[in-house]
C-alpha positions as CSV (number, residue, x, y, z in Angstrom):
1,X,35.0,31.8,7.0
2,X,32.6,34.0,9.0
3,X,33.1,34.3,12.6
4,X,30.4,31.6,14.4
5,X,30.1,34.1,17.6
6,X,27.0,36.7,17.8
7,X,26.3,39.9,19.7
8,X,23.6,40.9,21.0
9,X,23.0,44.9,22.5
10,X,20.0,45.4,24.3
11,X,18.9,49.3,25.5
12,X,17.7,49.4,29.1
13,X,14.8,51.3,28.7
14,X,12.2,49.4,29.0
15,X,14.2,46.4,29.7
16,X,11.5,44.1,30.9
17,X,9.8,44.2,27.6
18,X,13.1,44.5,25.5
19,X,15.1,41.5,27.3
20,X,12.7,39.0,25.7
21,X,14.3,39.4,22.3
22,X,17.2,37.9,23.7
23,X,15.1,35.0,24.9
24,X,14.0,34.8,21.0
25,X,17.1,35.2,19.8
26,X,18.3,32.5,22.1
27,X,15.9,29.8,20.5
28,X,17.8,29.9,17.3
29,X,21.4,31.0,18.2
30,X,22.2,29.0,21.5
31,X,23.4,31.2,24.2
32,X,26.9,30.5,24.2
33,X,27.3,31.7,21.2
34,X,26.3,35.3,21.8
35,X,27.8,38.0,24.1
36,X,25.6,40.3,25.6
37,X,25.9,44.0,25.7
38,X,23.6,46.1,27.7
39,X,23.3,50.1,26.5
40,X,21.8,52.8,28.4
41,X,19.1,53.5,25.5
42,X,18.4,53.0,22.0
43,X,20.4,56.3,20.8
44,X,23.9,54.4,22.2
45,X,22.8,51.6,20.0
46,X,24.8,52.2,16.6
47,X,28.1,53.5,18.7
48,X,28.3,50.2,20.9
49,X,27.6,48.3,17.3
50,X,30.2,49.7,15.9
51,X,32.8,49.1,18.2
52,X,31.8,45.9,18.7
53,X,32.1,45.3,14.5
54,X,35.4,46.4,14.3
55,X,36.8,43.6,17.0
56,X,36.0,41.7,13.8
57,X,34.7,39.0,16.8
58,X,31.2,38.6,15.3
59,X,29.5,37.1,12.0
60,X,26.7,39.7,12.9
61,X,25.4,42.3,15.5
62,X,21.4,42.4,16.9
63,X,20.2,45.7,18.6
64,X,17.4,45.5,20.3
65,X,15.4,49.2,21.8
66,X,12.0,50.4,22.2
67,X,11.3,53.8,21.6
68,X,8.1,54.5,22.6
69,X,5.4,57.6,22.1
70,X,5.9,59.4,25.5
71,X,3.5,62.3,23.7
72,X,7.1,64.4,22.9
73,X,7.6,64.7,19.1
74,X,11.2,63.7,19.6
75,X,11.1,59.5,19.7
76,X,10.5,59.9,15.6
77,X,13.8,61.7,15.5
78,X,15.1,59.0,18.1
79,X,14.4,55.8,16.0
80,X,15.2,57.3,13.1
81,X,18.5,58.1,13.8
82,X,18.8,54.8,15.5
83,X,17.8,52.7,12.7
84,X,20.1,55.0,10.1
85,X,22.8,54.5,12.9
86,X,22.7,50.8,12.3
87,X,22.5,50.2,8.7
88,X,25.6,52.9,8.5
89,X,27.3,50.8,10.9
90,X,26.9,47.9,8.9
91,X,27.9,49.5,5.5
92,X,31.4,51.3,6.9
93,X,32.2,47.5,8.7
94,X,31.3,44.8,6.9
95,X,29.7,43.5,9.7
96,X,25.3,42.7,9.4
97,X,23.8,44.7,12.3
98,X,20.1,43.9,12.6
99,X,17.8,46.2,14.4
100,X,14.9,45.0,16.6
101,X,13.7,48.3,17.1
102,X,9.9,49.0,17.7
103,X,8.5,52.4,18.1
104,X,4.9,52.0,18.8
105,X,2.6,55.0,18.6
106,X,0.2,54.0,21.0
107,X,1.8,52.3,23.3
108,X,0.6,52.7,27.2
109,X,2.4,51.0,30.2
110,X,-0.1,48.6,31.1
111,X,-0.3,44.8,32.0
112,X,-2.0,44.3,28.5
113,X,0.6,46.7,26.3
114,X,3.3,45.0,28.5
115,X,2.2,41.8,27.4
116,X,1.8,42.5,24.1
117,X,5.5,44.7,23.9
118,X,7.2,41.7,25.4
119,X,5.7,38.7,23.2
120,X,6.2,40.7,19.8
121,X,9.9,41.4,21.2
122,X,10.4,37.3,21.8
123,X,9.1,36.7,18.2
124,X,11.3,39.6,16.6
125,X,14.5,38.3,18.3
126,X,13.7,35.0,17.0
127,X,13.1,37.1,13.3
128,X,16.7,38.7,13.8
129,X,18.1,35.3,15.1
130,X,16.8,33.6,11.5
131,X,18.4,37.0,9.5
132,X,21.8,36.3,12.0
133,X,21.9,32.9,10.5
134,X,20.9,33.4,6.7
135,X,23.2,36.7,6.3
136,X,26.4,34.5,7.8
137,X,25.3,31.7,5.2
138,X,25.4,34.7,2.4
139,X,28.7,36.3,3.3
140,X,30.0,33.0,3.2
141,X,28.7,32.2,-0.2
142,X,29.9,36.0,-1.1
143,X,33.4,35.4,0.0
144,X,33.9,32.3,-1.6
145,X,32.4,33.6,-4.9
146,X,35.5,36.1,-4.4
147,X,37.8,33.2,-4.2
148,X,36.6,31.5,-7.3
């Protein structure tokens, strides 16, 4: 059977907008269920995943960064590598680690962006809290199938 507990890793930049996934996330997947993880930034994402798959504590693991558009070519390279970071993870452990990752091209720090950011953040941790649920549901089904 599939570990019932969830982590959670949440990048600090930008933490007033990214923190509201969790608040998502916490409308499906009750808060006592999920141990929090706070990383520097989005580029210590798939590390801290990773460690935290191979306690072999967690059914799955959401990381949640923003990588914004600071007009330096680099924060393609950044989510990239984030993103590919992740899904490796998840491969090599076993373990689902869902990204909610958004890397807007446009994005300005104003009261309307802000708003905007931190809404679409409480809706995609409520998206990764629903993909949480349904890919512990599937690796159960899986694993049985492999008993049969």
């Amino acid at each position: 059977m599939t570990p019932t507990r969830y982590a959670f890793v949440k990048a600090q930049w930008h933490a007033d907008i990214v923190d509201q996934a969790l608040k998502g996330f916490h409308e499906l997947i009750p808060a006592d269920q999920v141990d929090v993880f706070d990383a520097p930034g989005a580029f210590e994402l798939p590390l801290a995943a990773k460690k935290l798959a191979q306690t072999g504590r967690y059914a799955a693991i959401a990381c949640a960064a923003f990588v914004v558009d600071g007009g330096i070519y680099r924060h393609d390279f950044v989510a990239q590598t984030v993103v590919d970071g992740l899904m490796r993870t998840g491969l090599e452990t076993g373990v689902p680690v869902l990204s909610v990752s958004l890397t807007p091209h446009h994005y300005q720090e104003t009261d309307h962006h802000n708003r905007i950011y931190k809404d679409h953040f409480v809706q995609k941790g409520r998206e990764a809290a629903q993909a949480a649920l349904g890919v512990t549901t599937l690796h159960d089904q899986l694993a049985a199938l492999a008993k049969a």
